[in-house]
C-alpha positions, -999 to +999 in steps of 0.1 A: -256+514-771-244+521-735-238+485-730-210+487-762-196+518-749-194+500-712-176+471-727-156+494-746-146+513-715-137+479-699-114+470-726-098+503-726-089+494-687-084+457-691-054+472-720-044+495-697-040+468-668-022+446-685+007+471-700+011+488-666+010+479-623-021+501-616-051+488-596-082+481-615-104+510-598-074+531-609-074+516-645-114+523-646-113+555-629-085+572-659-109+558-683-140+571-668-123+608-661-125+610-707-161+591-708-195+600-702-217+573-686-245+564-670-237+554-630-254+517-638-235+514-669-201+526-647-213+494-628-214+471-654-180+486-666-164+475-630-182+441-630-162+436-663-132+448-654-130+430-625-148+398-634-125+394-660-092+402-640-109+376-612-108+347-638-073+358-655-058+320-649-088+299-658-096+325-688-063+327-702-058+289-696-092+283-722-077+309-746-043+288-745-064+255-756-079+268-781-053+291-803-033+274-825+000+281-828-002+314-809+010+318-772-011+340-754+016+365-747+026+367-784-010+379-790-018+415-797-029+430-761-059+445-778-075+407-794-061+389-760-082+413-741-112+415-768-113+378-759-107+378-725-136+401-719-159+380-742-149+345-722-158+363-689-191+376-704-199+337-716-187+315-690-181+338-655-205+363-654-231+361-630-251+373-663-240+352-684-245+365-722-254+342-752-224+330-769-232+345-801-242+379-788-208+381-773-189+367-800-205+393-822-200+424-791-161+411-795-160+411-831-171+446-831-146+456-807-120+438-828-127+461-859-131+495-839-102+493-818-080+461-839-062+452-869-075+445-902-073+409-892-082+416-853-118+408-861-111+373-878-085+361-853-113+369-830-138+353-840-123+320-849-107+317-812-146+327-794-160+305-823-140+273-817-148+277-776-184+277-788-180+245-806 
């Protein structure tokens, strides 16, 4: 469960980042300050945040092949990120994550912290990069 709650976090501060000009251990660190977590799991929550913020062009470019009919900016902040995170987790991480594990990690983001329709949008995007 610690793992969920880490990528939570690092959604949490990947939203944050992308609505406001903070630095990422600044984004983390306000996130953190309302959490309770493990120190290895607050590592795992950095590698995340950063990782992901690392590979912003390439990731965002992938995301931009593969919606249809949706710009990237004219996604909801919460599914571009859920996706963001879940690209860096399958194809940048240095432990990389099965694509189906993280597909399914992302989809539960989606409903938690998502639209109704959060969880379907997706997982149709993750799924066709699968594919």
């Amino acid at each position: 469960m610690s793992r969920r709650q880490a990528r939570e976090i690092a959604l949490q501060s990947l939203f944050q980042l992308d609505f406001n000009e903070c630095e990422v251990d600044s984004a983390i660190e306000n996130v953190l300050s309302h959490k309770k977590l493990h120190e290895a799991d607050c590592g795992f929550v950095r590698i995340l945040v950063s990782g992901t913020r690392e590979n912003l062009e390439s990731i965002d470019k992938m995301i931009a092949e593969k919606s249809k009919d949706w710009k990237i900016e004219r996604m909801s902040g919460i599914d571009r990120n859920i996706v963001r995170l879940a690209i860096f987790e399958m194809k940048f991480s240095s432990d990389k994550l099965v694509p189906n594990i993280a597909i399914n990690e992302a989809v539960e983001l989606a409903k938690k912290f998502g639209t109704d329709d959060s969880a379907r949008f997706v997982n149709g995007i993750l799924g066709s990069m699968i594919k």
